[in-house]
N, C-alpha and C positions, 0 to 999 in steps of 0.2 A: 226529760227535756228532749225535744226533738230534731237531727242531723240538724233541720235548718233553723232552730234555736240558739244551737251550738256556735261559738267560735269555731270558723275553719283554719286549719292549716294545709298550704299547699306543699309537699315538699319535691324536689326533683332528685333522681337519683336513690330511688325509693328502691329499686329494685334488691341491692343488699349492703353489707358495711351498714358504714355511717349514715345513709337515707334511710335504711328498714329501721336500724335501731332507733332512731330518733323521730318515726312515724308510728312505733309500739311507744313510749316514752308521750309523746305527745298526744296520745289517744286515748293513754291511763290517766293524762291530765284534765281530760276532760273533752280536747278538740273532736272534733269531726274532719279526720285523717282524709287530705285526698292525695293520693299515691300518682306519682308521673315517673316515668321511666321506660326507655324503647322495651326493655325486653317484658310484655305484654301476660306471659305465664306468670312471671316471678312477683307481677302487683297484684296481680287475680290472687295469688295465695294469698300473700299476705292480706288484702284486704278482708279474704276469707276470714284468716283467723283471727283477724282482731275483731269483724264482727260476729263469729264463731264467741268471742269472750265476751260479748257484751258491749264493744265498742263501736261507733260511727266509723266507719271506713270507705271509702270507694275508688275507684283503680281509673287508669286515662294513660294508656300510650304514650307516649310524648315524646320527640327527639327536640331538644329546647334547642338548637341548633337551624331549625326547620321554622322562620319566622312566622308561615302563613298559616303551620301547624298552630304556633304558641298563640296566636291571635283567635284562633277559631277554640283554642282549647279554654283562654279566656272568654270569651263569650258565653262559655256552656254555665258558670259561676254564678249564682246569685249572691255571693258573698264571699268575701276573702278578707281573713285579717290578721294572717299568715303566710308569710312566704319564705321557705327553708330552700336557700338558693345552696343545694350541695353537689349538684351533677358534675363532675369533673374527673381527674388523673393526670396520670402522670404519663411520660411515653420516652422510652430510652435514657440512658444516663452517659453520651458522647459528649466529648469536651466538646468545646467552639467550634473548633477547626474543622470537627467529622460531623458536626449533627446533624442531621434531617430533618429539611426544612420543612416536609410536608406533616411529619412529626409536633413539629414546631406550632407550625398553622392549625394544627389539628388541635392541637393543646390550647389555645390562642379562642380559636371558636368555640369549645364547650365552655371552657372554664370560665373566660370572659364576655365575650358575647351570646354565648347560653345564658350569662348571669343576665346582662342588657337585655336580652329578648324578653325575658319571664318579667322581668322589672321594671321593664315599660308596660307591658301588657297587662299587670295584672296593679298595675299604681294607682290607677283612678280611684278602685275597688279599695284600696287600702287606704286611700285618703278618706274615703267615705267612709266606711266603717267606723269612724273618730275615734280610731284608737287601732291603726295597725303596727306593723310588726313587720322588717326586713330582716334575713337574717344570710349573712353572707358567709359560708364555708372557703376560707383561703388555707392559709398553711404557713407553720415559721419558714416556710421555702419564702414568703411573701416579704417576709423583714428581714431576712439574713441569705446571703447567698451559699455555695457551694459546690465543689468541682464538680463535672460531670452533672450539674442541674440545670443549669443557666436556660435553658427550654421552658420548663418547668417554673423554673423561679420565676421567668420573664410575669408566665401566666397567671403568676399567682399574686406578681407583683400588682399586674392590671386589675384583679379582683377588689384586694387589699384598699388602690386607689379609686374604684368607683363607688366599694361603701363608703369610704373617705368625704369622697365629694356631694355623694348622695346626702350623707348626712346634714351638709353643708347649706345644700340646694332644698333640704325639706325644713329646714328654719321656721318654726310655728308651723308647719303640718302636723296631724294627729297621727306622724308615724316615726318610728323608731327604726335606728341603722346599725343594727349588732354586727362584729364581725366576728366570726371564732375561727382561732387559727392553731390548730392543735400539729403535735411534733411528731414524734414518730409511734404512730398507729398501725396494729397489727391485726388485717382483715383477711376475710380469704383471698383478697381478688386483687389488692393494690397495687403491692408488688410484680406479681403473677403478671397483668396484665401491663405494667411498665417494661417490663422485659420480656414480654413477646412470648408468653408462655413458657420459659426459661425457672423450673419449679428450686433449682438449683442455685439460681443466683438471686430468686425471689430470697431462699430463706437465708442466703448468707447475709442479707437489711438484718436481720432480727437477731445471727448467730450471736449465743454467748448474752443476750442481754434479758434481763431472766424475766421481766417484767412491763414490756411495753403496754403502751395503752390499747383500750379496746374499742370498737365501736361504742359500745354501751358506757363508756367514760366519757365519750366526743359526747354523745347522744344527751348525756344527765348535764353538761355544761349547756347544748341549748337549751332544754327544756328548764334549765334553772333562769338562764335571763329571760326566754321570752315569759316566763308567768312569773315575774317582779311585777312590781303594781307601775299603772302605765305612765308616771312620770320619770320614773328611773331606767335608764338610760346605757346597760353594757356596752361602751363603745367599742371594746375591745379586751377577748379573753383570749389570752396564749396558756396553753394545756401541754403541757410534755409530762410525760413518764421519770419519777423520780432517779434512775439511770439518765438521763437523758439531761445535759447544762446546756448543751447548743446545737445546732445542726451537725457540728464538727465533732463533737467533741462528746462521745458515750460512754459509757463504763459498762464493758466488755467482762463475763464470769467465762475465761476461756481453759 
């Protein structure tokens, strides 16, 4: 079968985590992988080696934030009937009173209006295909709160509600509004990059809990709904790590 025979998948946030892994995962299923993500070397590989294995792959820049970008990067498509809406983070964990508000905005933009940009721009393409496929990366941040998140949480709250409503609004459309919202996940970069390069207080998220989830656990929960047969319907998968009962509340091997 040939790339443009294939179902594609777009996923954002492809460059590592939970995007690579579930653009490898998605490409052993059969799709023809297209990789979006700013940092420009790290989708060149990966696209390498998936087509290096035999797979469909191909790489596109992208800052989903950048609307004139997402528009023109929609255009390039001749088919989409996949869209793995994962580009996001986290950024600081100050209570109310100290947070940073540019922090705040900055988490606000990718996570939710990166989601709107990709999601308008590539919806046509996914009604037409008569049988697509959204797939929205929130977080138990999005249904449960927690000190030091409320930034964060807000963000992810916003995501949470516009697979919600999308779902709502595509009512008899040939397309589907998954949202997966996985708990506490242990990547290189999550952490790291929410506290500002701080490698110290990244690993204290994880101290003592012998088992968190992995990319590649996020990654088998999309790949499992989106290739259900296209009447069924994942409206919502929550994923945590068997240590892990709530946001608050982990079981700690100290």
């Amino acid at each position: 079968m040939t790339a443009a025979a294939r179902r594609t998948a777009v996923v954002t946030g492809a460059s590592s985590g939970i995007g690579a892994a579930t653009a490898r995962k998605l490409a052993e299923a059969g799709h023809h992988v297209v990789l979006t993500a700013r940092r420009k070397d790290r989708i060149e590989a990966l696209a390498a080696e998936l087509t290096e294995a035999g797979h469909f792959a191909t790489a596109h820049p992208l800052d989903v934030t950048d609307r004139a970008a997402v528009d023109a990067f929609a255009s390039t498509l001749d088919r989409v009937d996949v869209l793995v809406n994962n580009a996001g983070g986290a950024l600081g964990a100050d209570p109310v009173a100290t947070g940073d508000p540019d922090e705040w905005r900055r988490m606000y933009e990718v996570n939710v209006i990166g989601t709107l940009h990709m999601t308008q721009a590539l919806l046509p393409a996914l009604v037409d295909s008569g049988d697509g496929t959204v797939v929205v990366l929130s977080s138990t941040a999005g249904h449960a709160t927690y000190e030091g998140g409320a930034g964060y949480v807000a963000a992810k709250n916003g995501a949470r509600v516009l697979a919600e409503t999308l779902r709502l609004e595509l009512l008899g459309k040939p397309v589907r509004v998954i949202e997966i919202a996985p708990g506490m996940v242990k990547t290189e970069e999550f952490a790291t990059t929410r506290f500002g390069g701080d490698e110290e207080k990244a690993a204290k998220v994880y101290e003592g809990v012998a088992e968190p989830l992995t990319a590649e656990d996020v990654a088998d929960t999309v790949a499992w709904t989106v290739t259900r047969p296209s009447h069924v319907n994942i409206d919502l998968l929550v994923v945590r790590p068997r240590a892990q009962a709530s946001n608050t509340k982990v079981h700690r091997e100290l």
